[in-house]
C-alpha positions as CSV (number, residue, x, y, z in Angstrom):
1,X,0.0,0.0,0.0
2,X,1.8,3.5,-0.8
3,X,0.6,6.3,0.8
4,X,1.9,10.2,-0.1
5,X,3.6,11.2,3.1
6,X,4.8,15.1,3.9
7,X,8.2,14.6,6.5
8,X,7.9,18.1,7.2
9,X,11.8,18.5,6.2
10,X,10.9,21.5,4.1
11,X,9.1,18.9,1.7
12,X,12.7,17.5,0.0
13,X,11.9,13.9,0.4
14,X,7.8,14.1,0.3
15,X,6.5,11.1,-2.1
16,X,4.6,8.4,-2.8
17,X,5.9,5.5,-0.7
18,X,5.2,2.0,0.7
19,X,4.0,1.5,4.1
20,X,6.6,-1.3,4.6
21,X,9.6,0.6,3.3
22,X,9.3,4.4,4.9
23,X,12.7,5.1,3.4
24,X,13.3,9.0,3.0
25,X,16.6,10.4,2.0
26,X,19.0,8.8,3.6
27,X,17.0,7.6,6.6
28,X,15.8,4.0,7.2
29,X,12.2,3.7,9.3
30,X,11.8,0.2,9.5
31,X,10.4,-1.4,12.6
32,X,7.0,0.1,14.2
33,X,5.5,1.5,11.1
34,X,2.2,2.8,11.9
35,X,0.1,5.9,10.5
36,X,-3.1,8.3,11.1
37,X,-4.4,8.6,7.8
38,X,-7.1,11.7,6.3
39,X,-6.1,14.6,8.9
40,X,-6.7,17.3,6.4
41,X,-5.4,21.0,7.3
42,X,-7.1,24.1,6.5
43,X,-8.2,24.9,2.5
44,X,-5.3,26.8,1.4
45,X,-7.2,30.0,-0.6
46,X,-5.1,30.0,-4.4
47,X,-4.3,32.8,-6.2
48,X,-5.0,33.7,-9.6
49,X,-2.9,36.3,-11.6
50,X,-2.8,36.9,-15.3
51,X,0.8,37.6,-17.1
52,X,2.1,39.1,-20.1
53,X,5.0,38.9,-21.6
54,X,6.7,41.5,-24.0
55,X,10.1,39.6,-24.4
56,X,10.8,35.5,-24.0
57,X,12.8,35.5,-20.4
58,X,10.5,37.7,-18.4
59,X,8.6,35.5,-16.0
60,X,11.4,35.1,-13.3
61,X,11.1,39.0,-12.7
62,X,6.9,38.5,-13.0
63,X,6.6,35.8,-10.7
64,X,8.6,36.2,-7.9
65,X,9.7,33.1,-5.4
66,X,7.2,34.3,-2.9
67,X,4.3,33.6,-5.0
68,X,5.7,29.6,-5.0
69,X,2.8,27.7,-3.5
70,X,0.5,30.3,-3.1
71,X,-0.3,30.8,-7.0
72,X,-3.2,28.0,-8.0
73,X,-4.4,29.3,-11.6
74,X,-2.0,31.4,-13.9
75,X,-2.9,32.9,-17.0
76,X,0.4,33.6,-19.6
77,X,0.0,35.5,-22.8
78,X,3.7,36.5,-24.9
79,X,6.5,34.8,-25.8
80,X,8.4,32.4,-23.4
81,X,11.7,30.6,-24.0
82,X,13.2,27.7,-21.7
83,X,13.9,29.9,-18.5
84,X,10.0,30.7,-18.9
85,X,8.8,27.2,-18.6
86,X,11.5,26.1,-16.0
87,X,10.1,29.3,-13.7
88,X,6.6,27.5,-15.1
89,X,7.8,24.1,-13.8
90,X,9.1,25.6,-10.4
91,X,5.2,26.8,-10.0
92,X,3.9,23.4,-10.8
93,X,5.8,21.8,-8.7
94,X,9.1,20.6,-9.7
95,X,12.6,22.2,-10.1
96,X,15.1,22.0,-13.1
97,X,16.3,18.5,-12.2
98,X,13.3,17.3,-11.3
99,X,13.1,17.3,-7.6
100,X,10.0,18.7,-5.7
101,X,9.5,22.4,-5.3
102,X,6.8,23.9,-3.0
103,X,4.4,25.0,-6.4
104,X,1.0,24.2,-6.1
105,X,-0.1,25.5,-9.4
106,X,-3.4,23.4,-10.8
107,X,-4.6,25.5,-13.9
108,X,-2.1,27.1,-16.2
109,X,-3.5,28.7,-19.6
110,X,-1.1,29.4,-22.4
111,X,-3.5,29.7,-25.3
112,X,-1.7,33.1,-26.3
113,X,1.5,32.5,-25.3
114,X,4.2,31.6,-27.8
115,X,6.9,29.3,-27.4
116,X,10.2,30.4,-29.0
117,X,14.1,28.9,-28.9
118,X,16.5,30.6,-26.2
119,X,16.5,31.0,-22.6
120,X,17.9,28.6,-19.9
121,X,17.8,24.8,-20.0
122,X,14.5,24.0,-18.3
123,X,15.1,20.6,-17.7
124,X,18.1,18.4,-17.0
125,X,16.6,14.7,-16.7
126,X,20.3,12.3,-16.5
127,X,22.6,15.1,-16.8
128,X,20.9,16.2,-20.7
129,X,20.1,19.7,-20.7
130,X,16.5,19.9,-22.7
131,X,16.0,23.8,-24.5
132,X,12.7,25.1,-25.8
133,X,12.4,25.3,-29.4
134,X,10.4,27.6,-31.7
135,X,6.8,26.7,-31.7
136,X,7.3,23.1,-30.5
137,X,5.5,22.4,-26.6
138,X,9.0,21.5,-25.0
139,X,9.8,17.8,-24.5
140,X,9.4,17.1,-21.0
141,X,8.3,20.6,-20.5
142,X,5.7,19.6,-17.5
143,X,6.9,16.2,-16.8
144,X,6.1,15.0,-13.4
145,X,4.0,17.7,-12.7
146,X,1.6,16.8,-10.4
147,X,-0.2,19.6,-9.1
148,X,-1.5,20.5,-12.6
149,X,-5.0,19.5,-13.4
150,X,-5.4,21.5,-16.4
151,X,-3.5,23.3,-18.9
152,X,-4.4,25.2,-21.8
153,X,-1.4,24.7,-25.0
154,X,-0.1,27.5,-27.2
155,X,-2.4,27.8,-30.0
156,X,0.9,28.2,-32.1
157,X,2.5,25.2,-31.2
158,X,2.7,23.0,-34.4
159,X,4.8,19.8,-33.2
160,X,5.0,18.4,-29.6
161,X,8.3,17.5,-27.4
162,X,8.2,13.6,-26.8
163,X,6.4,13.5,-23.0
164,X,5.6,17.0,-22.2
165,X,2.8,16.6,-20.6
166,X,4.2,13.0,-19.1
167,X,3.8,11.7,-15.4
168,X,1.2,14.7,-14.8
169,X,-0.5,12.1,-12.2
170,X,-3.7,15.3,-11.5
171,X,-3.9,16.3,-14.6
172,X,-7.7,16.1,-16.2
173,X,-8.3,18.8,-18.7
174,X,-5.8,19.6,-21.7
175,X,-7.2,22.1,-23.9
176,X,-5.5,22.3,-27.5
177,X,-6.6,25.2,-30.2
178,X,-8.1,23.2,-33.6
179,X,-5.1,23.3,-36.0
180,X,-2.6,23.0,-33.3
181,X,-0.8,19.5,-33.7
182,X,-3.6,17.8,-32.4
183,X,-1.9,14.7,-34.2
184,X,1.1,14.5,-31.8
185,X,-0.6,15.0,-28.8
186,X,-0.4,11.9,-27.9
187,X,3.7,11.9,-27.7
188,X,3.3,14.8,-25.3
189,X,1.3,12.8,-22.7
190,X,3.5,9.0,-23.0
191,X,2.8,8.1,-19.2
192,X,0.5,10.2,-18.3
């Protein structure tokens, strides 16, 4: 039976894990397991904010750390390279090699955004430093993703990045303009 567990060490080594093998980091809990399951805290309130971009490279500047786990819908319109959609990752809930950040983010609308070459690396799965490229959704751009239950894609994307969309365990809705690549849709979502 695995069960998500929060350690309360600034949420580094929260996961999914079994029961039998409570295994954080580098600790070892082994003998005595036992556990008080459905204590729910307080709602968090989400916020909402709409962005725009004038210039790919922006959105570090627009959305500042503070707003990490606070922001629950975002709404981006402009152009956004790979340091865009790694400060996009970092609000959805993972960092640039994958590891768990404190984002919460759940609905993310890029209809009107655009997604063009540049920027940072915003993903380095095994050491291989993934870029965005012009009008292609970014392989791996959202990959493990969880807090994301819908997302709204770039009306100008024309080709998809094998598994963007991949290991998004929440996500329910993905809303695609008609003409948009509909055909390799399925490539961005391998896993989900």
């Amino acid at each position: 039976c695995s069960s998500d567990l929060n350690w309360g060490w600034s949420g580094e080594e929260d996961g999914l894990f079994d029961i039998a093998k409570l295994n954080p980091g580098y600790y070892q809990f082994s003998m005595g397991q036992e556990m008080i399951g459905g204590i729910q805290g307080k709602p968090r309130v989400m916020l909402a904010d709409t962005i725009t971009t004038t210039a790919a490279g922006q959105l570090n500047a627009l959305l500042p750390d503070s707003l990490i786990g606070k922001l629950g819908i975002l709404k981006v319109s402009g152009p956004l390279n790979g340091s865009d959609i790694l400060r996009l990752r970092e609000f959805a809930g993972c960092d640039v090699y994958g590891a768990v950040t404190k984002g919460r983010l759940r609905e993310l609308d890029l209809a009107d955004a655009t997604i063009v070459s540049g920027g940072a690396s915003y993903f380095i799965p095994n050491g291989k430093a993934l870029k965005t490229i012009d009008d292609e959704m970014p392989a791996m751009a959202f990959y493990n993703c969880k807090s994301l239950s819908t997302i709204k894609l770039p009306a100008s994307i024309k080709t998809f990045g094998d598994g963007a969309l991949a290991r998004c365990a929440g996500l329910t809705d993905i809303y695609l303009a008609a003409g948009s690549g509909r055909a390799a849709l399925a490539r961005a979502s391998e896993s989900f």
